[in-house]
C-alpha positions in Angstrom: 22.4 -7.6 -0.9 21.9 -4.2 -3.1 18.7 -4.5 -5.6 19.1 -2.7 -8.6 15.9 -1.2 -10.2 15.3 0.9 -13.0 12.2 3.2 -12.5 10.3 4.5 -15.7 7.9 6.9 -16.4 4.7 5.9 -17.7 5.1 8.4 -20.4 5.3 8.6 -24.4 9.6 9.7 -24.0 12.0 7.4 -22.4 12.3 8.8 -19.5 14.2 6.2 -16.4 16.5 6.6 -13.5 18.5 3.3 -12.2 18.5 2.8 -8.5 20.4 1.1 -6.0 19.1 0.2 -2.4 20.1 -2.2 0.4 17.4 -5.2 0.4 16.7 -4.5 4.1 15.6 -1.2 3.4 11.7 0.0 3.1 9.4 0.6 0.6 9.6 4.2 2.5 12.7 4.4 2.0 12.6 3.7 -1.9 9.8 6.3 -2.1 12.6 8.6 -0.9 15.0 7.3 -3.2 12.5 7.7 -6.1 11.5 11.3 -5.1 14.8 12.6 -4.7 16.1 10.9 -8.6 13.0 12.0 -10.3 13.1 16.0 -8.6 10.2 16.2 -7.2 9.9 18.1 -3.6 8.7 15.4 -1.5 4.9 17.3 -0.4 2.6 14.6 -2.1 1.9 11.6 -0.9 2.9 8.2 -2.9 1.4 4.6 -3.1 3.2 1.6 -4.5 0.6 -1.3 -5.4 1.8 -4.7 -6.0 1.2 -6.0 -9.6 1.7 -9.0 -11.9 3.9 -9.9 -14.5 1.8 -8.0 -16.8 1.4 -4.7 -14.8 -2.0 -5.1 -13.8 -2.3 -3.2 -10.3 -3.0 -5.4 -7.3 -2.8 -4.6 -3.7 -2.1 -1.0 -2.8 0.5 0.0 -0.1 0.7 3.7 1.1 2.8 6.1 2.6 1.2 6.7 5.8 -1.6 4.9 7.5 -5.2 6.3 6.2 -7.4 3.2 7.5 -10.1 4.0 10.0 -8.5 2.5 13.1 -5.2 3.7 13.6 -2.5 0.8 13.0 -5.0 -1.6 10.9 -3.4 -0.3 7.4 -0.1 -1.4 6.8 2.4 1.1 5.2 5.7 1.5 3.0 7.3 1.4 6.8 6.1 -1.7 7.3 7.8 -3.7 4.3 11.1 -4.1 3.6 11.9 -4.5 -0.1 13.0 -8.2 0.2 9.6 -9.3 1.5 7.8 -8.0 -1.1 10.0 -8.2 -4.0 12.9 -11.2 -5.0 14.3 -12.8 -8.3 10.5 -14.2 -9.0 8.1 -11.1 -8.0 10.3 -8.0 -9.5 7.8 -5.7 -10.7 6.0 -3.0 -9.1 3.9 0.1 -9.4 4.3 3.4 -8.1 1.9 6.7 -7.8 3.4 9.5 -6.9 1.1 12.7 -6.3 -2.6 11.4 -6.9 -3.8 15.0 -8.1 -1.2 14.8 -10.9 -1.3 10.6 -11.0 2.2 10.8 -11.9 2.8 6.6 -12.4 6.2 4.9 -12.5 6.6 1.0 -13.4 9.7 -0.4 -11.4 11.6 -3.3 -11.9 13.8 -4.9 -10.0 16.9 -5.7 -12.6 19.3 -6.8 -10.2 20.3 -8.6 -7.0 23.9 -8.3 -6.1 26.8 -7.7 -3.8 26.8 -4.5 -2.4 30.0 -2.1 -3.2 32.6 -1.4 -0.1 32.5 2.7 0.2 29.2 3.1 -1.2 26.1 5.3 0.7 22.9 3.2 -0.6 20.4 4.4 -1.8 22.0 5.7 -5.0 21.1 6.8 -7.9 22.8 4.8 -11.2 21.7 6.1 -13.8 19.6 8.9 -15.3 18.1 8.9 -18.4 15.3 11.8 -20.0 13.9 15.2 -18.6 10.9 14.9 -16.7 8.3 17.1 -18.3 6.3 19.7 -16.3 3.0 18.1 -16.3 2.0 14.2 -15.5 1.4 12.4 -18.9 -2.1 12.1 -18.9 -4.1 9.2 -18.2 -7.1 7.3 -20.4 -9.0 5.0 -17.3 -10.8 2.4 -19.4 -12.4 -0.7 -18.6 -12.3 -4.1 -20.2 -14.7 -3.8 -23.6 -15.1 -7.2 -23.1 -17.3 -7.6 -19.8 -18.3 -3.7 -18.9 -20.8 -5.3 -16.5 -18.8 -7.5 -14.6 -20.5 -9.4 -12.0 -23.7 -7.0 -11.5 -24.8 -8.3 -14.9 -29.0 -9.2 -14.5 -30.0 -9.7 -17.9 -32.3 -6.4 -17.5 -33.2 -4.0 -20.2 -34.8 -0.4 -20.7 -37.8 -1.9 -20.6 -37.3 -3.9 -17.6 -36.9 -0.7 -15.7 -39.4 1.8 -17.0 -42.3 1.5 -14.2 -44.9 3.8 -15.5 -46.6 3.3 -18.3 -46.1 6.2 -21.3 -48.1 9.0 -19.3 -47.1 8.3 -16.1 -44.7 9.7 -13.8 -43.7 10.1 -9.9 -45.8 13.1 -9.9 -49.1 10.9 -10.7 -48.2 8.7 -7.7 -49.4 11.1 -5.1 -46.4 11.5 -2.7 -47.1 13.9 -0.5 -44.9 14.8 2.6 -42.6 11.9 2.7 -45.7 9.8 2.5 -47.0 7.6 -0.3 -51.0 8.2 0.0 
C-alpha cells in the first residue's frame, strides 16, 4: 500500500508538500523524502516524535542512535511507517535541524493502492515558499499547573534561613569546613 501525507510547516503562511511513500518503507526513509520536497541539504539531523490527536509531542524517535550504549536507542531505521502509523494513529511530528527547530506536522491523508510505473517516494504536491529562517518558536508551559508535581506548599519565607542580618558569611565556613 502507498500512504499519502501532507507535511506542513509550522509557520504563519501555508506552506505544505503532499507525499507518497510505500508503507514498508522507514521513518529514515520519509526523512529523506521530507528533506528532499522541503530543499533543505540534508547536513542536520531530524527527529520525528510520536503525538496525539491533538499534537501534543510524545515519544521521540531520531535519526541515528545517540543513547549511551550503542544499539539501546531505537532509530527512524528501525520503524517502518506502517508500525507506527495506520487509518487510527495518522499524525506525527517532525524536527528537522534543532539549531533552527524547523517543525513540520504530518498527517497521514491516505492509504491506497500503489500506481503501476511509479518510483515511490514521490512528491504530490507542493504548495508555499519556504522562507529563509525557521518561524520562531514561543516554549510555554501550562499556566494552569507551572509546578507540576514538585509542588510543596513552600513559600519565600519557608526558605529564607537566616534571620534579617544574617548571611553564609556569619556561619563561619572556612576551608570546606563548617567550624
Amino acid at each position: 500500500m502507498v500512504y499519502k501525507f501532507r507535511v506542513i510547516l509550522d509557520a504563519e503562511e501555508d506552506i505544505f508538500r503532499d507525499i507518497a511513500i510505500l508503507e514498508e518503507d522507514t521513518l529514515e526513509d520519509l526523512h529523506n523524502a521530507i528533506v528532499n520536497a522541503f530543499g533543505f541539504d540534508g547536513l542536520e539531523m531530524g527527529s520525528f516524535y510520536t503525538c496525539d490527536d491533538e499534537w501534543a509531542q510524545e515519544d521521540e524517535i531520531p535519526l541515528f542512535d545517540a543513547g549511551d550504549v550503542p544499539g539501546e536507542m531505537k532509530t527512524m531505521a528501525d520503524y517502518t511507517l506502517s508500525s507506527i502509523l495506520d487509518s487510527e494513529n495518522t499524525k506525527i511530528i517532525y524536527v528537522y535541524d534543532f539549531l533552527n527547530m524547523w517543525t513540520f506536522f504530518v498527517e497521514l491523508g491516505a492509504i491506497e493502492e500503489p500506481e503501476s510505473g511509479v518510483a515511490y517516494p514521490e512528491l504530490l504536491f507542493s504548495h508555499g515558499e519556504m522562507p529563509s529562517n525557521a518561524p520562531d518558536k514561543e516554549f510555554t508551559a501550562d499556566e494552569d499547573d507551572i509546578y507540576g508535581e514538585f509542588e510543596d506548599d513552600f513559600d519565600d519565607d519557608d526558605l529564607d534561613m537566616f534571620n534579617d542580618d544574617q548571611s553564609f558569611d556569619d556561619m563561619s565556613f572556612d576551608d570546606g569546613q563548617w567550624n
